[in-house]
C-alpha positions in Angstrom: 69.4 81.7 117.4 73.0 80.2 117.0 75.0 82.3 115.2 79.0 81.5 114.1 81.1 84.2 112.6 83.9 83.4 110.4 87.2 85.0 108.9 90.6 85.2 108.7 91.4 87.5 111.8 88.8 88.8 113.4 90.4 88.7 117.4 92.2 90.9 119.0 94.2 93.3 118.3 91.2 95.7 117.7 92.9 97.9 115.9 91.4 97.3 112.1 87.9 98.2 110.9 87.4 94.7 110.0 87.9 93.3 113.6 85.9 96.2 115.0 82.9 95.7 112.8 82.2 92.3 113.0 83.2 92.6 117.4 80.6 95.6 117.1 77.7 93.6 114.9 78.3 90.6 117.3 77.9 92.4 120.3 74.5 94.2 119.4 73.3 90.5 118.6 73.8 89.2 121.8 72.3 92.2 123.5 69.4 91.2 121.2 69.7 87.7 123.0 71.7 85.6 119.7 74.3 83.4 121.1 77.7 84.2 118.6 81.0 82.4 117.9 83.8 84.0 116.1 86.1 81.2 114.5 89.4 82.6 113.6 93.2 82.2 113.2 94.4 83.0 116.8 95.3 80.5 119.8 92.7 79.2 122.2 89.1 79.8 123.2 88.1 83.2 124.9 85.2 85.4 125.7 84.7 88.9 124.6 82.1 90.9 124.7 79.5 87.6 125.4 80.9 86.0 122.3 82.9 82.7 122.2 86.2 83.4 120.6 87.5 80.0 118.8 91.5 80.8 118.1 92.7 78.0 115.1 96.6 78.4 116.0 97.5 78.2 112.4 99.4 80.4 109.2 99.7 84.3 110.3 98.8 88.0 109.8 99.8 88.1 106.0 97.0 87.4 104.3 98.9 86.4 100.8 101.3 83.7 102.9 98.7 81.7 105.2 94.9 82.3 103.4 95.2 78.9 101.9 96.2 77.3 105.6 93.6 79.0 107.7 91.5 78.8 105.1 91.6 74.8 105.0 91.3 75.1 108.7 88.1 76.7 109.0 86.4 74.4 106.2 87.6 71.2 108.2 86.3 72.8 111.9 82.9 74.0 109.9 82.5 70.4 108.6 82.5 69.3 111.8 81.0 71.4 113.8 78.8 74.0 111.5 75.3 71.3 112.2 75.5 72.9 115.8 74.3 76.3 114.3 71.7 78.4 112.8 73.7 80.2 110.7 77.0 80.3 109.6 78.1 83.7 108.7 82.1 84.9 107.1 83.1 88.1 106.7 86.1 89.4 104.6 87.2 91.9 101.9 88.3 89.1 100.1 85.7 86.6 98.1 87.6 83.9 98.4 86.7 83.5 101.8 83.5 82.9 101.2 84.4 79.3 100.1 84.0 77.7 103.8 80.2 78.2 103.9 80.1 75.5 100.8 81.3 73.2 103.8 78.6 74.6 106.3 75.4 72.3 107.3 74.0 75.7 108.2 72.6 78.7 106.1 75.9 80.3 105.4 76.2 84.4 104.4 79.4 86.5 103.7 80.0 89.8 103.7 81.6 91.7 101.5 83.8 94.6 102.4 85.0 95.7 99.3 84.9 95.4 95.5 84.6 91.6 94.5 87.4 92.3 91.8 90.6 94.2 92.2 89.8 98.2 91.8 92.9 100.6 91.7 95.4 98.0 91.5 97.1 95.7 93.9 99.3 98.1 96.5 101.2 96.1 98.5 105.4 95.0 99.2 104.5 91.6 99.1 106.4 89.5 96.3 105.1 88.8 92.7 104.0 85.6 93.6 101.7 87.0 96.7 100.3 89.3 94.5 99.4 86.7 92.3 97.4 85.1 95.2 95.5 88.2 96.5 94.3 88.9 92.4 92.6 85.8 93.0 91.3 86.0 96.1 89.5 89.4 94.5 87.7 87.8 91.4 84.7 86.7 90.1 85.8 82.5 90.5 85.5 82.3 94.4 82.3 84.7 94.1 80.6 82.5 91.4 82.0 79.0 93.1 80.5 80.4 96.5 77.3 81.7 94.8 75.2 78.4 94.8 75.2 77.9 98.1 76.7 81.3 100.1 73.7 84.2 100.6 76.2 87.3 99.7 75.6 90.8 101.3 77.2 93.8 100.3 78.2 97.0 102.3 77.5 99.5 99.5 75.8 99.6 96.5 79.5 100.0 95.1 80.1 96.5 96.1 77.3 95.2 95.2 77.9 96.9 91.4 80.9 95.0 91.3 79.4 91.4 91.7 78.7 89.0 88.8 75.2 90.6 88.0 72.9 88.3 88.3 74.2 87.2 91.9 74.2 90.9 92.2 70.5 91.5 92.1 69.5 88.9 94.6 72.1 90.0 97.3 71.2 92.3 99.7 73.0 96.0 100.6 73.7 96.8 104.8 76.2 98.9 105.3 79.1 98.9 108.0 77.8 100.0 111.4 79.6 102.4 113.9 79.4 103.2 117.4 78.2 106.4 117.5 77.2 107.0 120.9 80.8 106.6 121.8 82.2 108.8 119.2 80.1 111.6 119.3 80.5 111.6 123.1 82.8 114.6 123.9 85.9 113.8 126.0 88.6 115.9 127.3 91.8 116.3 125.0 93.8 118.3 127.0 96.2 115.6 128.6 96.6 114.6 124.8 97.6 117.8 123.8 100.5 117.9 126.7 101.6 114.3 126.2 102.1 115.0 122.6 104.1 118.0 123.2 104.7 119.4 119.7 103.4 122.8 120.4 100.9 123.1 117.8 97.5 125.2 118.0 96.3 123.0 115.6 96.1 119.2 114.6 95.1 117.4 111.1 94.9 113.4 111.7 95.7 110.9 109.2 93.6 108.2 110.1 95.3 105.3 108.0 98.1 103.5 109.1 101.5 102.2 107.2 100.2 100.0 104.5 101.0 101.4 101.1 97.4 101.4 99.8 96.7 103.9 102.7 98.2 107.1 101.0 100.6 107.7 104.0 103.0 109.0 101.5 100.7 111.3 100.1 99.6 112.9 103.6 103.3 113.2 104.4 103.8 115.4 101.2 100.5 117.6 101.9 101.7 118.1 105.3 105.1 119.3 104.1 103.1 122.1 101.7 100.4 123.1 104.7 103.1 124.2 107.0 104.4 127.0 104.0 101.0 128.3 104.8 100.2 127.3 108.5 103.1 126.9 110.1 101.2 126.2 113.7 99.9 122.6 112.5 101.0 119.9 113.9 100.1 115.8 112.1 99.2 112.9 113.5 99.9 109.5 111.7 98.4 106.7 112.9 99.7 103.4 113.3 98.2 100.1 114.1 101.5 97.2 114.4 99.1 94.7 112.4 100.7 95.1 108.6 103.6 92.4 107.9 106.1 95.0 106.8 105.5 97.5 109.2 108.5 98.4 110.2 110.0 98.7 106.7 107.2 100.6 106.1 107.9 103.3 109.3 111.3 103.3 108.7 110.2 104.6 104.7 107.8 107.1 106.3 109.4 108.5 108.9 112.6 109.1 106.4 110.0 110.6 104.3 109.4 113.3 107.0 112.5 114.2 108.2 113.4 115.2 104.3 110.2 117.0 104.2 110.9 119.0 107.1 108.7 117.7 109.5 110.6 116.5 112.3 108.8 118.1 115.0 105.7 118.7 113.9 104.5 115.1 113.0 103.8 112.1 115.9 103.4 108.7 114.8 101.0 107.2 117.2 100.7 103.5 117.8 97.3 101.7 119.0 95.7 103.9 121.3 92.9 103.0 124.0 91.8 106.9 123.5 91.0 107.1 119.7 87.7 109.3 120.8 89.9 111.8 122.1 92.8 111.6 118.9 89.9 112.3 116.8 88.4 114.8 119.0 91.8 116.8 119.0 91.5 116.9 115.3 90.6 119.5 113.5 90.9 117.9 109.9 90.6 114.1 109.7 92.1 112.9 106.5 91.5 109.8 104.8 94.1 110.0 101.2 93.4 106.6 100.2 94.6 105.2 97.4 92.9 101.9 97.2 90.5 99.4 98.5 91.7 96.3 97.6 92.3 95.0 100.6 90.1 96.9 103.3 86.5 97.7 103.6 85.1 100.2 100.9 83.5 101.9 103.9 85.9 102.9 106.2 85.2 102.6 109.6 87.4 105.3 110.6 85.7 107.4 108.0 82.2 107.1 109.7 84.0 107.3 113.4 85.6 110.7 112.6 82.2 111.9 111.2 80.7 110.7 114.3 82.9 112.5 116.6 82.2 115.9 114.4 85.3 116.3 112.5 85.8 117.8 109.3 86.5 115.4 106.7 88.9 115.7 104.1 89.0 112.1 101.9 90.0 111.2 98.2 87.6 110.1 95.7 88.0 106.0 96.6 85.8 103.6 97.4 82.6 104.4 98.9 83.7 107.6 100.1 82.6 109.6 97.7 79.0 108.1 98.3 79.7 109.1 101.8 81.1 112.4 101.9 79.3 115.0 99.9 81.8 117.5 98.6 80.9 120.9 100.5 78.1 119.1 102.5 79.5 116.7 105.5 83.0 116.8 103.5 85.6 117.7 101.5 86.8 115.5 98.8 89.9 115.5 96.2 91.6 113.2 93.6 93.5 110.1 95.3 97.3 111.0 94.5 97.1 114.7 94.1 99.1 116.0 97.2 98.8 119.6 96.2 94.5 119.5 96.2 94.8 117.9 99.3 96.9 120.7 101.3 94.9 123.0 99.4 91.3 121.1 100.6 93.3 121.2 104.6 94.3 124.9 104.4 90.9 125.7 103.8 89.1 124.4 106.7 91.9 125.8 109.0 91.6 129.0 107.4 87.7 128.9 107.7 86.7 128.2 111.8 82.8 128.7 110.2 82.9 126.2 107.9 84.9 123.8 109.5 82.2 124.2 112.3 79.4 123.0 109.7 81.1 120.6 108.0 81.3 118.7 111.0 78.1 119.5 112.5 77.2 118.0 109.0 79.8 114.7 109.0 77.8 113.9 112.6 74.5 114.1 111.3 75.4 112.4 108.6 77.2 109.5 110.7 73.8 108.5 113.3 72.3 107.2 109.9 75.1 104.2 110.5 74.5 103.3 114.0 74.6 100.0 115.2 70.9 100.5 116.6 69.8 100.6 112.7 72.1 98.5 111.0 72.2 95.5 113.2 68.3 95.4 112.6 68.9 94.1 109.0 71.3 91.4 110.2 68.2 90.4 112.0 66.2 90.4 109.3 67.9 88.6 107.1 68.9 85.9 109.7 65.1 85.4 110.3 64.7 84.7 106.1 67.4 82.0 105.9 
């Protein structure tokens, strides 16, 4: 079977969950013997993984300035080219892109990554007129325009709530995948620990990046209030160099912690070959999201840090709370609320025992979204079409 992929960026870097899921899903499939394209803004062919990259050298990385221009692009390229296919399949957090498969001559699917409508409001520096733009892009009009024709999946029954209801009945739930075998694999940390060089006994991760929706801000704060108590901790704040105001936005952050006090004691890490070991290092992971408009509900950092047996410490957003069970693979608090979340990071560093359990649980937890399973309902579905 002939199978093209579809979305805005979906090449390298692969440094977003996005990216990573879709590279991850396609490269189960052709182990399964499909034959995948990945049609996407980017420049030139190339071949990853035994998929045909197809780079349309057009708009850029910001989603609210060049949507409509890559957008146009991948409906003109599927109108000529989607016949050559068995299916045609998008992927995106946004429902307007769901619009190209109206031009495929294939069965065309697209997955959802998060809510269909805006859910915690639209967190961003880009101008009024973006924002504008992105409200649209998460609304009911592209989802019932794309409806007639588009097969939509959901990764959560939380998405799949938020879709018109009707359509909502008929459109199937599989979750996001992740590669547990490589996460869970244990890996040696110690060169990590030296090339770091902040001294610390102990590390809490922030596995976000700069974008504003992220809760960077927050983390920065509950840092600031877990050294009072545990002044041995060192943070780790991860970056990825993919968000168009990132440097505005490290420059905010990193002002941020040299007022808090934390010069010293937190290392902003850009894209890094060894995420198994950052995590690994870890002994809280924290995930203080604000909102989900624009990423997927399911955080694939969320199930990697599980995987890799690391205490989980994430804020009542998205499908998280579906995910983590407060007490039982996790530890959960209120998006926003800086002083719950030192209070939720002191206690697993105060409590070896229970940190041990919690991410004994967060693994077991995490083999329950393996690509092995997950990529079996892909299948599935692909075979109905």
């Amino acid at each position: 079977m002939k199978l093209l992929f579809y979305g805005l960026s979906l090449g390298p870097p692969w440094v977003e969950g996005l990216r990573n899921t879709v590279r991850s899903l396609g490269r189960r499939l052709v182990e399964r013997g499909f034959d995948v394209t990945v049609l996407s803004r980017g420049v030139g062919d190339a071949l990853f993984d035994g998929m045909r990259y197809v780079g349309l050298n057009v708009g850029g990385e910001a989603y609210s300035e060049n949507a409509s221009i890559v957008l146009a692009a991948i409906t003109r390229w599927l109108l000529r080219h989607s016949g050559s296919y068995d299916v045609v399949h998008g992927h995106s957090s946004f429902p307007l892109i769901a619009l190209p498969g109206l031009a495929s001559r294939a069965p065309s699917v697209f997955t959802l990554y998060s809510p269909a409508e805006v859910v915690g409001g639209i967190l961003t520096d880009s101008p009024l007129s973006h924002r504008m733009i992105l409200r649209f892009s998460k609304s009911s009009i592209p989802v019932w325009a794309a409806s007639p024709k588009v097969v939509f999946v959901a990764i959560s029954e939380g998405v799949r709530r938020t879709l018109p209801r009707g359509l909502a009945a008929r459109s199937p739930v599989i979750p996001v995948g992740v590669e547990f075998g490589r996460f869970s694999r244990r890996v040696d940390v110690g060169y990590l620990r030296s090339e770091l060089g902040l001294g610390c006994d102990r590390f809490v991760l922030f596995a976000g990046d700069v974008t504003p929706w992220k809760g960077g801000e927050d983390f920065l704060v509950a840092a600031s209030l877990v050294l009072q108590e545990a002044a041995d901790t060192g943070f780790l704040f991860l970056t990825k160099g993919t968000y168009e105001y990132e440097e505005e936005r490290l420059r905010v952050l990193k002002g941020l912690a040299q007022r808090l006090g934390l010069t010293g004691r937190v290392a902003f890490l850009g894209r890094r070959r060894d995420i198994e070991a950052v995590y690994q290092l870890s002994d809280v992971v924290v995930l203080p999201y604000r909102s989900m408009f624009s990423f997927m509900s399911t955080p694939l950092s969320l199930l990697e840090a599980m995987s890799a047996g690391r205490p989980i410490v994430a804020s009542r957003v998205g499908d998280m709370p579906s995910i983590v069970r407060e007490g039982g693979n996790g530890l959960l608090f209120d998006a926003g609320n800086t002083a719950q979340l030192a209070s939720k990071i002191l206690y697993i560093l105060n409590n070896k025992g229970i940190a041990k359990r919690l991410g004994e649980e967060a693994m077991r937890s995490a083999e329950a979204y393996d690509w092995s399973k997950v990529v079996q309902s892909y299948i599935e579905l692909y075979s109905k079409l």
